[in-house]
Gaussian input, Z-matrix of N, CA and C with variables (Angstrom, degrees):
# hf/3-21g

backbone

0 1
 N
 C     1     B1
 C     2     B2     1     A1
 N     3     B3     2     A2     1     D1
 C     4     B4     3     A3     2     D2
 C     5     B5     4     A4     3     D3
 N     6     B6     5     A5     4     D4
 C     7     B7     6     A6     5     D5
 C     8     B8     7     A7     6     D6
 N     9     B9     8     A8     7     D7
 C    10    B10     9     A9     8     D8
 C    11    B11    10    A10     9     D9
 N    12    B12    11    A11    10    D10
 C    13    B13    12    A12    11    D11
 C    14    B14    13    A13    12    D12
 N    15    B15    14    A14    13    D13
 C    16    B16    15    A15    14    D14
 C    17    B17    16    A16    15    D15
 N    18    B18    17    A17    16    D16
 C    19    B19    18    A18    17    D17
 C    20    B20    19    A19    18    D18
 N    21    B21    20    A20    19    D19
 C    22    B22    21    A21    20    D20
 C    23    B23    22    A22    21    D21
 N    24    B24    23    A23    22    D22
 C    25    B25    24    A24    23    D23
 C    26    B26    25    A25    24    D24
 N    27    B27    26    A26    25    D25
 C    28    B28    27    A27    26    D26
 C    29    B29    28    A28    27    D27
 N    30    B30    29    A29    28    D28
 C    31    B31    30    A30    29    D29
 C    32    B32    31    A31    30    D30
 N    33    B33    32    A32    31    D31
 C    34    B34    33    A33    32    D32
 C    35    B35    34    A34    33    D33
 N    36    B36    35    A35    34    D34
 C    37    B37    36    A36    35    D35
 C    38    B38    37    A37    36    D36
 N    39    B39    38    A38    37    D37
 C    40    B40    39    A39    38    D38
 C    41    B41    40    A40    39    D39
 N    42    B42    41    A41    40    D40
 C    43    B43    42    A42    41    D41
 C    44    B44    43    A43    42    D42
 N    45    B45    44    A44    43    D43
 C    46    B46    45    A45    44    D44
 C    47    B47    46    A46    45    D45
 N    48    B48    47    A47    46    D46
 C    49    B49    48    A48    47    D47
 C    50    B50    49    A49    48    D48
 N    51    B51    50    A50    49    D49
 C    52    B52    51    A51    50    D50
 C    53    B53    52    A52    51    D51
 N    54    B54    53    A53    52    D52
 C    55    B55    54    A54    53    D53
 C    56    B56    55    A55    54    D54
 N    57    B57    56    A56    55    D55
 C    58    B58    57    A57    56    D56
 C    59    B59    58    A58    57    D57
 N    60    B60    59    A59    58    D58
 C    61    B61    60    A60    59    D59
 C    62    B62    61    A61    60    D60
 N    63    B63    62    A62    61    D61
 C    64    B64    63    A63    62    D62
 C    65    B65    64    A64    63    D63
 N    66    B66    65    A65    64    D64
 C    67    B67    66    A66    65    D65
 C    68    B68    67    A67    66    D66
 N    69    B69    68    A68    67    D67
 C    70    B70    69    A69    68    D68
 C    71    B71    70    A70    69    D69
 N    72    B72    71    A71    70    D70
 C    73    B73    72    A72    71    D71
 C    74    B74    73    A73    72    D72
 N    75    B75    74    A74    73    D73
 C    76    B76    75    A75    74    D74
 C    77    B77    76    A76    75    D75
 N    78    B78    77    A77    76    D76
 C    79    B79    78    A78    77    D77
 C    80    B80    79    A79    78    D78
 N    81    B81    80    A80    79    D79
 C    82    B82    81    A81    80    D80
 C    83    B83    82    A82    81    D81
 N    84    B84    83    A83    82    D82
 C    85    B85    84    A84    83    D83
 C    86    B86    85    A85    84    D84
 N    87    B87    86    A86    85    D85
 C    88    B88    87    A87    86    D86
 C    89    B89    88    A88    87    D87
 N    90    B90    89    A89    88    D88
 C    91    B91    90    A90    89    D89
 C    92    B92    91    A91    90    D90
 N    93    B93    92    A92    91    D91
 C    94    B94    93    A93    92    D92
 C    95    B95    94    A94    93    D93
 N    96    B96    95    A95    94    D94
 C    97    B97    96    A96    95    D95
 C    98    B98    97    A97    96    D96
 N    99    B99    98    A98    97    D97
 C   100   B100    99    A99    98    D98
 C   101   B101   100   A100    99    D99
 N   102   B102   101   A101   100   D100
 C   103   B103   102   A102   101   D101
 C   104   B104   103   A103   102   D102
 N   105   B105   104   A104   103   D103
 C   106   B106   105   A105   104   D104
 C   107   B107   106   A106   105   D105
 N   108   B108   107   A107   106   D106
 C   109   B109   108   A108   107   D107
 C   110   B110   109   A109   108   D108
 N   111   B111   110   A110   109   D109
 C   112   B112   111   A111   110   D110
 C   113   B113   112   A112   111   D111
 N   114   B114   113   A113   112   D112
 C   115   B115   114   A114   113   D113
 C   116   B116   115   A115   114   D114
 N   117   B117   116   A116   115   D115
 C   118   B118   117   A117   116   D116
 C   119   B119   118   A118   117   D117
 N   120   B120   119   A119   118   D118
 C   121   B121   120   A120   119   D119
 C   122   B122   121   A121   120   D120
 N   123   B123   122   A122   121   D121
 C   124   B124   123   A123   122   D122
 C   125   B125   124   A124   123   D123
 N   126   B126   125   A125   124   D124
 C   127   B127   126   A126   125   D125
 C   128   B128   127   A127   126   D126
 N   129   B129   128   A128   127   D127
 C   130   B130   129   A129   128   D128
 C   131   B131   130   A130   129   D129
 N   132   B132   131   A131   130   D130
 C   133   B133   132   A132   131   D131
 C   134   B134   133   A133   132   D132
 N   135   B135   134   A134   133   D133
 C   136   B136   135   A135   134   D134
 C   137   B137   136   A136   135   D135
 N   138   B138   137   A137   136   D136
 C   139   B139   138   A138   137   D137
 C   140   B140   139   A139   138   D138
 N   141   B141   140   A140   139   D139
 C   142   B142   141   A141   140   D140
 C   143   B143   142   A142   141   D141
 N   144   B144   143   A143   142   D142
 C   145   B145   144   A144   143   D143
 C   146   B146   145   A145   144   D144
 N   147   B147   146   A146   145   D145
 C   148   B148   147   A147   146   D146
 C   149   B149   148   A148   147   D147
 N   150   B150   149   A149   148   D148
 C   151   B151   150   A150   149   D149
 C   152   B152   151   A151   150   D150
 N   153   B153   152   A152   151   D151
 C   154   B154   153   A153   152   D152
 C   155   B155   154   A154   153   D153
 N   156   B156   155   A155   154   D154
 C   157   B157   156   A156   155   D155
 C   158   B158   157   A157   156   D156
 N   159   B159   158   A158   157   D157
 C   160   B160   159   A159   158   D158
 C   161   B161   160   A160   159   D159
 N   162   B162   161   A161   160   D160
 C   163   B163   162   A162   161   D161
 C   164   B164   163   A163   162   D162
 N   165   B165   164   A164   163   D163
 C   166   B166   165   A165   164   D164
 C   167   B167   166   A166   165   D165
 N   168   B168   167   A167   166   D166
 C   169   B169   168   A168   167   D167
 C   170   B170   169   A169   168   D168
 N   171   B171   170   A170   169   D169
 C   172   B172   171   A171   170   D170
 C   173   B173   172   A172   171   D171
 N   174   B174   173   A173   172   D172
 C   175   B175   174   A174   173   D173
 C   176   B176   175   A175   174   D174
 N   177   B177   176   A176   175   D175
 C   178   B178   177   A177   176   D176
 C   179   B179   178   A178   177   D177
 N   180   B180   179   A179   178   D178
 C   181   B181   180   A180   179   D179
 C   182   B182   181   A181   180   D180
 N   183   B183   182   A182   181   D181
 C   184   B184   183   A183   182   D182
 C   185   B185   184   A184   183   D183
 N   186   B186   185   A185   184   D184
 C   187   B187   186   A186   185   D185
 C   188   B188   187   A187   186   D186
 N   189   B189   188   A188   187   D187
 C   190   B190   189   A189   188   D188
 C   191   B191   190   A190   189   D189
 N   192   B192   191   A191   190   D190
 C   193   B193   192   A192   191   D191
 C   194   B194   193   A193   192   D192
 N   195   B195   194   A194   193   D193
 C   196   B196   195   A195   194   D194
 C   197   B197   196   A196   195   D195
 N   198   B198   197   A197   196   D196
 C   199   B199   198   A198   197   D197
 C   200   B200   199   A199   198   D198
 N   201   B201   200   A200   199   D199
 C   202   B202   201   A201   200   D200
 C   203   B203   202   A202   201   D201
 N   204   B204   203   A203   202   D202
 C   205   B205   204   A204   203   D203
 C   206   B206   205   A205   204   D204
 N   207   B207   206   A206   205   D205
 C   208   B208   207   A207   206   D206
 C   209   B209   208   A208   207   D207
 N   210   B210   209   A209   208   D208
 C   211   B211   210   A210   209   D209
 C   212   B212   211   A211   210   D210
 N   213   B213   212   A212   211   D211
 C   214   B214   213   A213   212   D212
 C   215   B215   214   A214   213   D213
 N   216   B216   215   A215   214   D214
 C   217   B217   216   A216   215   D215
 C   218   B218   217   A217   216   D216
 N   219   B219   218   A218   217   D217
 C   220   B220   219   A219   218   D218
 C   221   B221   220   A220   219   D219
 N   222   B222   221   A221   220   D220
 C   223   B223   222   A222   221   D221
 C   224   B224   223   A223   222   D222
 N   225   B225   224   A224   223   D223
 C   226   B226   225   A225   224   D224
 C   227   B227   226   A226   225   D225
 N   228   B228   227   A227   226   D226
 C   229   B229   228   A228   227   D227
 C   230   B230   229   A229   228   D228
 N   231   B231   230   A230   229   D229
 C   232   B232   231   A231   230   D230
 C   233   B233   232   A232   231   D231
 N   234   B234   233   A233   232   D232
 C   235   B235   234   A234   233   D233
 C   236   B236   235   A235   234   D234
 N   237   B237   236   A236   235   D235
 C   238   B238   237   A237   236   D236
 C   239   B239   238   A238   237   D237
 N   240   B240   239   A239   238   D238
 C   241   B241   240   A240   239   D239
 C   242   B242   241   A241   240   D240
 N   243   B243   242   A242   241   D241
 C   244   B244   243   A243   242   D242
 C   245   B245   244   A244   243   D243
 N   246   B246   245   A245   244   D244
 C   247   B247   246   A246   245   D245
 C   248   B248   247   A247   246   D246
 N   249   B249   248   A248   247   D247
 C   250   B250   249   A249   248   D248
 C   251   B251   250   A250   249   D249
 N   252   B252   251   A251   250   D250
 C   253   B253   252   A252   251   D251
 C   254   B254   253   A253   252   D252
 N   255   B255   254   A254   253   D253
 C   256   B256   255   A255   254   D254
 C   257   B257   256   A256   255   D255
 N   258   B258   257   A257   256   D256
 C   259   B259   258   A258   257   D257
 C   260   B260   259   A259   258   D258
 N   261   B261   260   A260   259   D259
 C   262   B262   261   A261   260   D260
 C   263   B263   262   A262   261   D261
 N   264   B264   263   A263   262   D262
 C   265   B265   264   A264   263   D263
 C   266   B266   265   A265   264   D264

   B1=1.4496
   B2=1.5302
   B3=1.3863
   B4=1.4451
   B5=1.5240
   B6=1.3141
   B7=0.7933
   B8=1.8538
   B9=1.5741
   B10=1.7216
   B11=1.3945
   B12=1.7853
   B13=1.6306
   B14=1.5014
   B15=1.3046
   B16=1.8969
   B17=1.2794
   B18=1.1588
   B19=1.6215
   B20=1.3962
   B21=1.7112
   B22=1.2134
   B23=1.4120
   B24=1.5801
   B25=1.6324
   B26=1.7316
   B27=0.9107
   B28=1.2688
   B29=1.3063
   B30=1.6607
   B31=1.0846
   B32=1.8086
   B33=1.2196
   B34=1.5400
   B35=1.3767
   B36=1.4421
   B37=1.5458
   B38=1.5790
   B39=1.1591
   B40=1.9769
   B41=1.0921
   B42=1.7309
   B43=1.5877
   B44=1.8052
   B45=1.5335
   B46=1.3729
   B47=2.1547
   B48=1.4322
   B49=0.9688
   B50=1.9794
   B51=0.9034
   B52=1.7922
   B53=1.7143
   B54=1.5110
   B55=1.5479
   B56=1.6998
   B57=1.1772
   B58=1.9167
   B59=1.3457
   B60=1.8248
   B61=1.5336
   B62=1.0766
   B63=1.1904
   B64=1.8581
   B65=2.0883
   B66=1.1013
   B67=1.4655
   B68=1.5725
   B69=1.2352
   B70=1.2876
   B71=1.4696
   B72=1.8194
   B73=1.3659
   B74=1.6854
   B75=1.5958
   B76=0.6170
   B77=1.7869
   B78=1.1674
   B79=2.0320
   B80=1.1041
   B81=1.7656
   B82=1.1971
   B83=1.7503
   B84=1.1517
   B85=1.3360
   B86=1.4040
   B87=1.3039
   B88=1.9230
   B89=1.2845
   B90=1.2627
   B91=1.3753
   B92=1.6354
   B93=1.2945
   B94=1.5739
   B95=1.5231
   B96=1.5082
   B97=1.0490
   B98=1.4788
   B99=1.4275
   B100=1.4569
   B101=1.5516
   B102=1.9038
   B103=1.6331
   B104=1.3182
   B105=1.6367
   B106=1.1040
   B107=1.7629
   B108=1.6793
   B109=1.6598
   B110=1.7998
   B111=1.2024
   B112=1.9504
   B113=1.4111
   B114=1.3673
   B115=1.6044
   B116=1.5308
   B117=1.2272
   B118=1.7430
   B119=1.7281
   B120=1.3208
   B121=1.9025
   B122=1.9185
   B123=1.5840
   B124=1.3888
   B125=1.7598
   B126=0.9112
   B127=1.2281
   B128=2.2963
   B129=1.1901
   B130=1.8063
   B131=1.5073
   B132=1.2210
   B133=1.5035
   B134=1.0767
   B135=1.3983
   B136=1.5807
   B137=1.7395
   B138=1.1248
   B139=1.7934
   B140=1.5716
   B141=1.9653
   B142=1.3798
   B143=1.7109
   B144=1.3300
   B145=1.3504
   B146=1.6571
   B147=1.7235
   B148=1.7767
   B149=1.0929
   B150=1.0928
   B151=1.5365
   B152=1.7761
   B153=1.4622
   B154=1.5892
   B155=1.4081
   B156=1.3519
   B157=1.5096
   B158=1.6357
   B159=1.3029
   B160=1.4298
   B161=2.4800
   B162=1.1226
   B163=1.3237
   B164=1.8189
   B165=1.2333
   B166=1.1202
   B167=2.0007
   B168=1.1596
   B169=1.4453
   B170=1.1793
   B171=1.3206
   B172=1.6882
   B173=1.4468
   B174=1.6731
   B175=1.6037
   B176=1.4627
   B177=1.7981
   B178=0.7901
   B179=1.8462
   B180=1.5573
   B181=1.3239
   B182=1.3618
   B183=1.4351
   B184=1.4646
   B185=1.3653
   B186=1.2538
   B187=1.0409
   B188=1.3955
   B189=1.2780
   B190=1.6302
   B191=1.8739
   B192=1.3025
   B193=1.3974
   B194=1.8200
   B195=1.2422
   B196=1.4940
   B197=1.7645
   B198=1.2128
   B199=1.2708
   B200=1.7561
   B201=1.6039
   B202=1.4339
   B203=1.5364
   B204=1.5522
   B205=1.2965
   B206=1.7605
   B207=1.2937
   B208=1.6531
   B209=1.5471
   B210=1.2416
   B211=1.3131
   B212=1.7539
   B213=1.0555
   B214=1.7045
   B215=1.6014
   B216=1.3811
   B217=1.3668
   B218=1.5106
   B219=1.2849
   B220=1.6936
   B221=1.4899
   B222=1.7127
   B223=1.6810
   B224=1.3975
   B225=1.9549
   B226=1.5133
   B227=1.3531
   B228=1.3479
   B229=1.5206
   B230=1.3267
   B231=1.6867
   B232=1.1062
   B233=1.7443
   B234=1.5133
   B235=1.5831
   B236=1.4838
   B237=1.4091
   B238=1.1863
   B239=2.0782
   B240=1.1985
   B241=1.4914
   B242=1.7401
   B243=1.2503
   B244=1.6879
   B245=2.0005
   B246=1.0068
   B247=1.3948
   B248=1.2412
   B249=1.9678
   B250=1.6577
   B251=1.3800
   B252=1.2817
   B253=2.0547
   B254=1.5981
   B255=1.5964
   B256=1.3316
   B257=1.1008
   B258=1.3226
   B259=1.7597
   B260=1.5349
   B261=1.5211
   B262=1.1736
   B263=1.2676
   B264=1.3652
   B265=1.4244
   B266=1.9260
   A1=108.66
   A2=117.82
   A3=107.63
   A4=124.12
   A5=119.40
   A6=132.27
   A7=113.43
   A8=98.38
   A9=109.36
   A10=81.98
   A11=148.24
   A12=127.94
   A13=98.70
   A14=112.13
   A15=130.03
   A16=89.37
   A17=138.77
   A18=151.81
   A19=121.89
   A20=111.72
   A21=117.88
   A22=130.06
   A23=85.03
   A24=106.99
   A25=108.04
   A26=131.30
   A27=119.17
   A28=125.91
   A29=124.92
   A30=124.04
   A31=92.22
   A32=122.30
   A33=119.60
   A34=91.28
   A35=132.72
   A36=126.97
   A37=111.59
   A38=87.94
   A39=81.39
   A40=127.73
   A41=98.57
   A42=110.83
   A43=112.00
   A44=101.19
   A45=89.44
   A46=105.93
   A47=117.56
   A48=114.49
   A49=90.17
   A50=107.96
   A51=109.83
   A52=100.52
   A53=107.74
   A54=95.48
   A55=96.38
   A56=108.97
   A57=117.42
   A58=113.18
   A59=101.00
   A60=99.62
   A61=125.20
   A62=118.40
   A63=120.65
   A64=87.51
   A65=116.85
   A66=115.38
   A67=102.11
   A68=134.56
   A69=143.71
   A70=108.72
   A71=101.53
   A72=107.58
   A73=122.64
   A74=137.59
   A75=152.12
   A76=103.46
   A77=122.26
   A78=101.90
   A79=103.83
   A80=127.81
   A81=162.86
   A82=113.11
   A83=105.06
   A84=105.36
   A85=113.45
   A86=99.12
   A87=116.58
   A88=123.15
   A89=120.81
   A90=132.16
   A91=103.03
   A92=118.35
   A93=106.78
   A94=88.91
   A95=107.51
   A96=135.11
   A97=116.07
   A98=125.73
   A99=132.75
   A100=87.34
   A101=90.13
   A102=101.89
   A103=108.64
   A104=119.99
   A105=136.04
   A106=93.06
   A107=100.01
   A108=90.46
   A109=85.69
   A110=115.31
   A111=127.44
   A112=96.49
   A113=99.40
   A114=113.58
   A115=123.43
   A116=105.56
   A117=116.50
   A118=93.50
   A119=77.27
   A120=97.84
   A121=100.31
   A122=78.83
   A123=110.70
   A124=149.34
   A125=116.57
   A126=119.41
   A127=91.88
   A128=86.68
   A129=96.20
   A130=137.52
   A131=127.70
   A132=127.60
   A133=89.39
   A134=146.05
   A135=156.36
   A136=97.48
   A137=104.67
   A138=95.35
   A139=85.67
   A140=107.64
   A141=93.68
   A142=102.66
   A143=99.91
   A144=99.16
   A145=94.93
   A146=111.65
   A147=141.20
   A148=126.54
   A149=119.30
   A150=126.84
   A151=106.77
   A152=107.17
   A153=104.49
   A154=126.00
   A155=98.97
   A156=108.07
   A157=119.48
   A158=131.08
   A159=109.68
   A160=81.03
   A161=100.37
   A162=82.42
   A163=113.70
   A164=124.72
   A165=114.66
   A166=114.82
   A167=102.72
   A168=125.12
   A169=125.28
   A170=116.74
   A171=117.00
   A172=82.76
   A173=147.67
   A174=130.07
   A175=84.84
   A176=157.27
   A177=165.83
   A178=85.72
   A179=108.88
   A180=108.94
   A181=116.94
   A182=106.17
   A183=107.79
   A184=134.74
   A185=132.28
   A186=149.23
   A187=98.57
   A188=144.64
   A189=141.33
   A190=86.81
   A191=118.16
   A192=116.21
   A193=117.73
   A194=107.01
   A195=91.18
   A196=89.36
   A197=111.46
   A198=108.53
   A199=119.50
   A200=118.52
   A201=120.03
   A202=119.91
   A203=113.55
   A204=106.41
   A205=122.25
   A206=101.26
   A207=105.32
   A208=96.05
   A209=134.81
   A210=135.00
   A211=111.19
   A212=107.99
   A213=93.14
   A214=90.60
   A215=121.02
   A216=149.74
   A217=97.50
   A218=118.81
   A219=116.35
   A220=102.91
   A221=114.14
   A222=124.09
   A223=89.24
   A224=89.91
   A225=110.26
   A226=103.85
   A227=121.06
   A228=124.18
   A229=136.33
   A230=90.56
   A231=131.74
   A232=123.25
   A233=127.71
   A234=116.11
   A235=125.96
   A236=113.70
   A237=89.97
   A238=97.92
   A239=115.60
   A240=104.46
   A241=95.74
   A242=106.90
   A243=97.30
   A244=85.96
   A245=133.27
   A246=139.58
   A247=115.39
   A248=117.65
   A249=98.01
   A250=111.13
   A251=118.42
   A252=110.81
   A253=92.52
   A254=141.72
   A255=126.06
   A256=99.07
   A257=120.31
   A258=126.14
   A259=89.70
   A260=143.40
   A261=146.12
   A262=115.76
   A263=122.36
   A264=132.27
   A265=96.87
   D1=135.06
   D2=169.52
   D3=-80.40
   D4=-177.11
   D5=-169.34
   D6=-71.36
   D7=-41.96
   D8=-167.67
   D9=-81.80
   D10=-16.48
   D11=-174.02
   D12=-77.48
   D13=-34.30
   D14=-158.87
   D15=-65.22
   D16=-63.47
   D17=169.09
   D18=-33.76
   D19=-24.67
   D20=-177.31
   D21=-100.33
   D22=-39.65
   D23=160.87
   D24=-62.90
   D25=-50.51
   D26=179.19
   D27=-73.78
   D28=2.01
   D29=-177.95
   D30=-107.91
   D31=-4.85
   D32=-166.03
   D33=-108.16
   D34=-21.00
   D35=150.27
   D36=-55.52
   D37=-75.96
   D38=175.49
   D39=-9.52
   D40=-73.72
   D41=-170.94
   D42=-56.88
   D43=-45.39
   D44=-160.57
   D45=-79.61
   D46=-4.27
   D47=-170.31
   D48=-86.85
   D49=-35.72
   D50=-172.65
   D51=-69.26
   D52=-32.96
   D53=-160.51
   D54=-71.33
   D55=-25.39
   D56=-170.51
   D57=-67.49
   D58=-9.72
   D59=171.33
   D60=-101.16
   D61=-10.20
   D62=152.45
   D63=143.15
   D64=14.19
   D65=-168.46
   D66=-89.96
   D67=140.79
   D68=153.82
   D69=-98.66
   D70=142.40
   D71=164.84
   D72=-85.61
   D73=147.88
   D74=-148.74
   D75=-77.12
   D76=129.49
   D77=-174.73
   D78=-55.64
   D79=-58.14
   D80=-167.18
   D81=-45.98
   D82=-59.72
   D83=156.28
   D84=-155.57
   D85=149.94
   D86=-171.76
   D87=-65.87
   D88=-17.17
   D89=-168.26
   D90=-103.06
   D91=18.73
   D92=166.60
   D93=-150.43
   D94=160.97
   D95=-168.42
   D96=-156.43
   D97=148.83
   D98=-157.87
   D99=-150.50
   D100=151.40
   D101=169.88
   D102=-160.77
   D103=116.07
   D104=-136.42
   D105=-116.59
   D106=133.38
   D107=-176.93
   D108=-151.45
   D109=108.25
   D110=-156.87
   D111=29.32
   D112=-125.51
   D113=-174.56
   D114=-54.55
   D115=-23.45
   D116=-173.70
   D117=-79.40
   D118=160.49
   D119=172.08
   D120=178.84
   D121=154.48
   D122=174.72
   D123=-151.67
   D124=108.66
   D125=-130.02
   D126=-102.90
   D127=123.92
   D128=165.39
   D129=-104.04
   D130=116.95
   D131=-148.81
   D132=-112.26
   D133=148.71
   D134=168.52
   D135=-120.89
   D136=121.13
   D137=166.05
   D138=-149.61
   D139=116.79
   D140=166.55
   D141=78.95
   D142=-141.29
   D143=-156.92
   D144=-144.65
   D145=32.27
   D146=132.58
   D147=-75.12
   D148=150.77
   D149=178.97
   D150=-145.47
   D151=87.23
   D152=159.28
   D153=-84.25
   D154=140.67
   D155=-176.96
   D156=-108.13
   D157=136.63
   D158=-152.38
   D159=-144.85
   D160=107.55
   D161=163.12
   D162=-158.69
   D163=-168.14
   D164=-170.00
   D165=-111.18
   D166=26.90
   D167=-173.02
   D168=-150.13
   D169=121.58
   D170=-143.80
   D171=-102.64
   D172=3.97
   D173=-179.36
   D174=-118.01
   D175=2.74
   D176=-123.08
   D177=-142.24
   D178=-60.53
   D179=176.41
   D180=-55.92
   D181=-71.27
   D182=168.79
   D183=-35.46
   D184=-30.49
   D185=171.05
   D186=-71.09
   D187=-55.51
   D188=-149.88
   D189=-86.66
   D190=-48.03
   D191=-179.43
   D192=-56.49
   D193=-8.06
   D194=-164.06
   D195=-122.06
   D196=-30.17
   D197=155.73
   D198=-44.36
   D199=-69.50
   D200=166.79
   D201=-37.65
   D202=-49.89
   D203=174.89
   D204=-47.61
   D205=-39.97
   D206=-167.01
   D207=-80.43
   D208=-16.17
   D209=175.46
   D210=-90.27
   D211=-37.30
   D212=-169.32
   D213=-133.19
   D214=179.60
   D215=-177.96
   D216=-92.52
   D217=90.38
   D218=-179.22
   D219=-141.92
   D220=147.42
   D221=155.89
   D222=-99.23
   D223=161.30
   D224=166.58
   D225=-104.08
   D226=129.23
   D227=176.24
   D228=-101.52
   D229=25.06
   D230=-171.08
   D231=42.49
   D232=-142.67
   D233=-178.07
   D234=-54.53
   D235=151.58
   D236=-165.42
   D237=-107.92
   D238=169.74
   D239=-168.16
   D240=-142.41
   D241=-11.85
   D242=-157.80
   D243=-138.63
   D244=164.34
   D245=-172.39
   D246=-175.33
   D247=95.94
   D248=-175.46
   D249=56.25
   D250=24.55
   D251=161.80
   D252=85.90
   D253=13.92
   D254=-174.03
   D255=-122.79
   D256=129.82
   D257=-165.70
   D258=-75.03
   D259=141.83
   D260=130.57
   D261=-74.83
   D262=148.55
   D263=-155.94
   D264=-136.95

């Protein structure tokens, strides 16, 4: 298998294991994803082989994090402060 199939297969796990969790991908671009439940939301960033999570419900987070854990081989690297060289505040 090459290298660019190895890359593909694991990004077509991703998607379809995230979409089974109630997450939609973005039309606009593929590498983020949102999942809307009333007022809550949560938004998934893929860059590479990161995953930021950005939402407005801290058991909404927890929940998507412990879900990922039981699905893939991941650490949490906890808050994030810096993004692509852009300080988050």
């Amino acid at each position: 298998m090459s290298f660019g199939l190895d890359k593909i297969l694991v990004w077509n796990k991703f998607h379809q294991v995230i979409l089974s969790f109630g997450f939609e991908m973005n039309l606009i671009d593929d590498c983020v994803y949102h999942k809307f439940s009333g007022s809550k939301y949560i938004f998934l960033v893929l860059y590479v082989d990161d995953i930021l999570l950005a939402t407005n419900d801290i058991g909404m987070l927890h929940e998507t994090k412990i879900f990922l854990s039981r699905n893939f081989e991941m650490k949490d690297l906890g808050d994030t402060s810096f993004l692509l060289g852009i300080q988050i505040h």
